[in-house]
ZAMARGU-4260 file (C-alpha; in steps of 0.2 Angstrom, whole numbers, plus 5000, padded with zeros to 4 digits):
<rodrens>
0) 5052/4985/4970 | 5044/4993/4955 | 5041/4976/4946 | 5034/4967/4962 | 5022/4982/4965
5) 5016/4982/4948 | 5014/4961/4949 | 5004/4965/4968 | 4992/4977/4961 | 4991/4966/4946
10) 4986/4951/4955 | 4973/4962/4963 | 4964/4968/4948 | 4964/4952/4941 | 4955/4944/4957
15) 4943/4960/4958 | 4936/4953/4941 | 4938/4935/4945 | 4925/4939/4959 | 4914/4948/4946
20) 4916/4941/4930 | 4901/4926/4936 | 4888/4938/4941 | 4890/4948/4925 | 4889/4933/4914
25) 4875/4930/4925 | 4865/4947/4927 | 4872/4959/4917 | 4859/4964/4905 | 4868/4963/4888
30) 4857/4980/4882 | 4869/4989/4895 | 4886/4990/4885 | 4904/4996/4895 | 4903/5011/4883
35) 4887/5016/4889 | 4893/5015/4905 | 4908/5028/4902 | 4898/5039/4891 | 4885/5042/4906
40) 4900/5044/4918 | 4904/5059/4907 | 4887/5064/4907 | 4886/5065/4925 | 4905/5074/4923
45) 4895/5087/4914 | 4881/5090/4929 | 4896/5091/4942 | 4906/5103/4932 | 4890/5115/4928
50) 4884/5111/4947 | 4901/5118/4953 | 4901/5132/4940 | 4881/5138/4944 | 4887/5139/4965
55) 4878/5120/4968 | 4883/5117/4986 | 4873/5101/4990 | 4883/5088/4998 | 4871/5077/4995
60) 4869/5078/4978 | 4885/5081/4972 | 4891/5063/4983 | 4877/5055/4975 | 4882/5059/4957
65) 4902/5057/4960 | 4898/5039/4967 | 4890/5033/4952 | 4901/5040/4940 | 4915/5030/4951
70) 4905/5015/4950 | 4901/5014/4932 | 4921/5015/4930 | 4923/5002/4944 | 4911/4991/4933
75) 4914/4997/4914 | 4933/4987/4910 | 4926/4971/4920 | 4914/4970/4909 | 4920/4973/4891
80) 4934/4961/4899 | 4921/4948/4903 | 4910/4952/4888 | 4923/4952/4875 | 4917/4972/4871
85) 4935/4979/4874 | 4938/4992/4857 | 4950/5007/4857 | 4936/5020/4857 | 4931/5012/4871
90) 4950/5015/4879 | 4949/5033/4871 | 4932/5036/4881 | 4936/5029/4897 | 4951/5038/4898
95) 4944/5055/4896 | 4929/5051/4907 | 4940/5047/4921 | 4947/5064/4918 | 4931/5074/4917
100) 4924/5063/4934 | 4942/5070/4944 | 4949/5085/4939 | 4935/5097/4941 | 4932/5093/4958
105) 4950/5092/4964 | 4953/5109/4953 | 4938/5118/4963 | 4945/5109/4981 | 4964/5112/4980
110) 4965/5127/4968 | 4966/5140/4983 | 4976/5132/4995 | 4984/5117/4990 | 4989/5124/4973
115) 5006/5113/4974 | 4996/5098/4977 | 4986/5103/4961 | 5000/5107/4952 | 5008/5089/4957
120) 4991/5079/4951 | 4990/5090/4934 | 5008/5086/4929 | 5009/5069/4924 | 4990/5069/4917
125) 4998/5081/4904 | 5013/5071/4901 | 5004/5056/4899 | 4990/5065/4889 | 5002/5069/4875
130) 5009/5053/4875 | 4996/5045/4872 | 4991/5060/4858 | 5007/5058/4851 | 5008/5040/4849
135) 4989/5039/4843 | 4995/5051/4827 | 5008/5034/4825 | 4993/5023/4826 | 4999/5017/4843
140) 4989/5014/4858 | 4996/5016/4875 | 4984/5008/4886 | 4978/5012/4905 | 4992/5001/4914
145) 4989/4995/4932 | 4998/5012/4941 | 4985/5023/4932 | 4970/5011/4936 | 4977/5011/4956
150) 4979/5031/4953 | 4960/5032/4949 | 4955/5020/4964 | 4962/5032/4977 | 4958/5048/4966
155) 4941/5042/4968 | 4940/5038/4988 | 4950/5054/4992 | 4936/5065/4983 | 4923/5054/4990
160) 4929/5057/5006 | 4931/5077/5004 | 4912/5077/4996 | 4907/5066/5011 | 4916/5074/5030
165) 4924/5090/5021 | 4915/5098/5007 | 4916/5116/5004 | 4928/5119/5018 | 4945/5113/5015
170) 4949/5094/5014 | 4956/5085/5030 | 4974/5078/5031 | 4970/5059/5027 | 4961/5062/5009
175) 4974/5076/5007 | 4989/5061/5009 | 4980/5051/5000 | 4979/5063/4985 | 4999/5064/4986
180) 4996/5046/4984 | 4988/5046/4970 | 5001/5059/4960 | 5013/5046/4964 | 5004/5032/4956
185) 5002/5043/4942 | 5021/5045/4941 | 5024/5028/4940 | 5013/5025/4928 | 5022/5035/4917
190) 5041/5025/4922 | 5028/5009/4915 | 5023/5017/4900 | 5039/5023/4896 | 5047/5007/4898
195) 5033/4998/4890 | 5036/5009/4874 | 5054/5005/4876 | 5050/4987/4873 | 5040/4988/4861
200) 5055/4997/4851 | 5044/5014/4850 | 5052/5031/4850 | 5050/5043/4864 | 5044/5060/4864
</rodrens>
């Protein structure tokens, strides 16, 4: 069950850039490298963290900026992929901008009364964070696998969809679920890491 998922999802992600990868050969201006695109995702990280810090209550505004921070990381592997830009900073900066985009919304949503839910997100992004500090000090790189990728996908349209119906009151069932959903995938992508360590002959933590 676990390998077919992770060959489902796969298949997936490979069509998604299969469906992009002519139009950014085509139109993607070159100036407009994948790193750029991550480095303003954290940029606008920063402006939704010091919005929701200063009291910034516009729904509008904060929906606005989240969507194209989850579009720049929608668009930013595709085309190092298709551009032949892929580097490990780039892995490095990705990941963190992923985490800046999420967790300071879902921290300012759940913390007050869905602190188990937050709990059950935070978990495995701390496992998985010192893994991948821990094997970085060995000169190893543990990249994003398909069940973190997936994980960030849902993260994504749940807190879109609290920004969206829900924002400031508390979030409805269906973006709630599929939070839960989410800490699952996140779960699994550690069981993948860990066996892709495994594999590679790697000692574990």
């Amino acid at each position: 069950m676990f390998a077919k998922l992770k060959l489902f999802l796969e298949k997936i992600d490979k069509h998604r850039d299969d469906l992009l990868s002519p139009h950014i050969r085509k139109f993607w201006p070159r100036y407009i490298l994948p790193n750029r695109l991550t480095i303003l995702r954290i940029f606008l990280s920063v402006l939704i963290i010091g919005g929701l810090l200063m009291g910034v209550r516009d729904r509008l505004l904060l929906v606005l900026i989240f969507i194209i921070g989850a579009l720049s990381d929608l668009f930013d592997g595709s085309v190092a992929r298709v551009l032949n830009t892929e580097s490990r900073l780039g892995a490095v900066l990705d990941s963190l901008a992923d985490k800046m985009l999420v967790f300071p919304i879902v921290v300012f949503i759940l913390f007050r009364n869905y602190a188990w839910l937050l709990l059950f997100l935070m978990i495995p992004e701390i496992i998985s964070g010192l893994m991948t500090i821990y094997y970085r000090t060995k000169r190893k790189v543990i990249s994003v696998n398909i069940f973190g990728k997936t994980k960030m996908m849902i993260s994504c349209i749940a807190l879109a969809l609290i920004l969206i119906f829900d924002f400031p009151e508390n979030p409805s069932s269906f973006p709630i679920a599929l939070m839960i959903l989410s800490a699952t995938f996140a779960c699994l992508s550690i069981v993948l890491n860990l066996r892709i360590i495994k594999a590679k002959g790697l000692k574990t933590l």
